[in-house]
N, C-alpha and C positions, 0 to 999 in steps of 0.2 A: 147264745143260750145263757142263761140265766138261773142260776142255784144258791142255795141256801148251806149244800154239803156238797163235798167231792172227795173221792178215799184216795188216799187216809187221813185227809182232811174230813174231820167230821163225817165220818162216815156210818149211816146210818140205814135205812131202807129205803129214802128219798136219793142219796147220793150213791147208792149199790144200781137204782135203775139208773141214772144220769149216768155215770161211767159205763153203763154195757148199751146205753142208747148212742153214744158221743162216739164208742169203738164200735158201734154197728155203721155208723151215720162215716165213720173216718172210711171201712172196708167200700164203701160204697165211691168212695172219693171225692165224697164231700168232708171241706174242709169245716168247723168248730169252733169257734173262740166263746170260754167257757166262762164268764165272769160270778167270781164270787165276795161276800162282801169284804174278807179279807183273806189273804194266802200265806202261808211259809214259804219263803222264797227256794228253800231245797227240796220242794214237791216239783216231779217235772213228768210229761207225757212226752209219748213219742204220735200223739194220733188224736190229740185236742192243743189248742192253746189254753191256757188257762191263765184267769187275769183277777188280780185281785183289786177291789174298793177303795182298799185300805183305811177299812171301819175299824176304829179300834173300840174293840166291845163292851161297855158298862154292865157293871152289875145288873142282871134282869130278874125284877124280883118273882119270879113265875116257877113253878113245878114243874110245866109242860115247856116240852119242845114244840118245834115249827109242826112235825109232822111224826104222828102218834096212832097208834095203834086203837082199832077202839079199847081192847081189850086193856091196853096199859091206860088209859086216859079213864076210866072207870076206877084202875083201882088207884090213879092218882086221886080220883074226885074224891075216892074213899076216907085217903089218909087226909086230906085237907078240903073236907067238905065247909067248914067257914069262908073257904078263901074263892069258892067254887066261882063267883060272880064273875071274878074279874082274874081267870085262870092263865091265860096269856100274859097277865101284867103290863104295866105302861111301857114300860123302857121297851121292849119287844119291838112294839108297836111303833114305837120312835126309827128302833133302828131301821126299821120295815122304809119309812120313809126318807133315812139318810141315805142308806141305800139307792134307792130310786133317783135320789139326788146324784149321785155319784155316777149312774149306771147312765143318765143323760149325758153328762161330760163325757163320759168312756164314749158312747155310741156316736156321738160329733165327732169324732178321731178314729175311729176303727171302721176297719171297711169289712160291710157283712149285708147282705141281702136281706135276710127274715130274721125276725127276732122271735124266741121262742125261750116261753118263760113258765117254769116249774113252778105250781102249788100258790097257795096265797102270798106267799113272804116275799114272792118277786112281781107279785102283780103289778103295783103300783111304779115299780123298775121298767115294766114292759110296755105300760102306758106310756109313762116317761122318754120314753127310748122312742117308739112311735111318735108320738106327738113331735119330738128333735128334729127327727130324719123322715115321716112319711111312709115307712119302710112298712111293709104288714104284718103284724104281732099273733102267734098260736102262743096258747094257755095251754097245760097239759095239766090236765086234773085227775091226781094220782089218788086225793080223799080230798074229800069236802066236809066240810064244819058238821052235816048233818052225820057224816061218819065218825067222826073224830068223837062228840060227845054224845055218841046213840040217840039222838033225837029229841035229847034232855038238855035245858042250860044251854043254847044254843048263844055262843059271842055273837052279837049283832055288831061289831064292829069288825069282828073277822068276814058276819056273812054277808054287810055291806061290801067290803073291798074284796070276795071272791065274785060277787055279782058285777060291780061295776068291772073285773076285769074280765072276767066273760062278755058282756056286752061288747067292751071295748073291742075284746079281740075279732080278728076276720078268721078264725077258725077257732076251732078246740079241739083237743085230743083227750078221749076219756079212756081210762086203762081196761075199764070193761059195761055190759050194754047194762049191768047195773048201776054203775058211776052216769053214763048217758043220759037213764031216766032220772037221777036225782038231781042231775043238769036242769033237765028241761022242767021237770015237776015244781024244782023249789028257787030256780033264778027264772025264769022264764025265756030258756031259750029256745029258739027252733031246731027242731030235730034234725035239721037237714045243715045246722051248722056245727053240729060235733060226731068226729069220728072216733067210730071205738078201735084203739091201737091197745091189744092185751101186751101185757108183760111176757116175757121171753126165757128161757134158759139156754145159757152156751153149752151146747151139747160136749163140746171138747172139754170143757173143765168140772161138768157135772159127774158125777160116780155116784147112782143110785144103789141105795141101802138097801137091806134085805129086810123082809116084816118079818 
């Protein structure tokens, strides 16, 4: 598996589902190895492996994170509407592909069946890792570029590399049958190759509020 966050490493709404998907996927008895681009070595699981890159991270000169809310990514366009063009910044972008460089090495030496890669920032990682091993690669598409900047200002270099790893992949997981259509409408995929897997709550650790 493949991530950008993992809590409390960067932990974020990308890495809150990866951790309750990795201890869903562990209860079940499948085993996990969770690579990210780099780790704290005093971060430890009892119910994933977790494996760091060991990218050590440059300055990225960008406003936005990997994975954004539409809601904060509006009012980020807000405050730095000059810079809107090129809102992910270069270095991001860079690291997107050392990553993938790194996650080829990892997957020549770690023994794992399917590769299963979160969000854009690991696609080119899961291409990479398939192409190494053979192995068949799932995308889980938790928001897409068209969510991300409400259907304005759309990165074409983001939604080049969320398309090429759809295609690439032998499946997709889309979190809901909205995310599915905007699979299939705006990359051109076939509907019979993404399955909609909704997000979840741990009943034992949620405690519903009163209105």
């Amino acid at each position: 598996m493949l991530g950008w966050e993992f809590p409390p490493y960067h932990s974020g709404g990308l890495g809150t589902a990866c951790y309750g998907l990795t201890k869903g996927l562990s209860s079940e008895g499948i085993k996990v190895t969770f690579v990210l681009p780099s780790l704290n070595q005093n971060i430890e699981s009892d119910f994933v492996k977790l494996i760091g890159a060991n990218i050590r991270f440059r300055s990225i000169d960008s406003p936005l994170s990997g994975y954004m809310t539409t809601a904060s990514y509006k009012q980020t366009v807000t405050k730095k509407a000059p810079a809107a063009k090129n809102m992910y910044g270069r270095n991001l972008l860079e690291e997107v592909e050392r990553f993938a460089k790194r996650v080829k090495k990892i997957a020549s030496v770690e023994p794992f069946e399917v590769i299963h890669a979160h969000d854009w920032l690991t696609y080119p990682a899961g291409i990479a890792a398939k192409k190494a091993t053979g192995k068949p690669l799932v995308v889980h598409v938790h928001a897409t570029e068209f969510d991300r900047c409400a259907h304005n200002s759309v990165n074409q270099q983001v939604y080049d590399i969320e398309r090429t790893g759809m295609h690439a992949a032998d499946k997709i997981i889309a979190v809901s049958n909205y995310t599915k259509n905007q699979i299939v409408g705006h990359y051109g995929i076939e509907p019979n190759k993404v399955q909609v897997v909704h997000n979840a709550v741990e009943i034992k650790t949620y405690t519903p509020k009163s209105v």
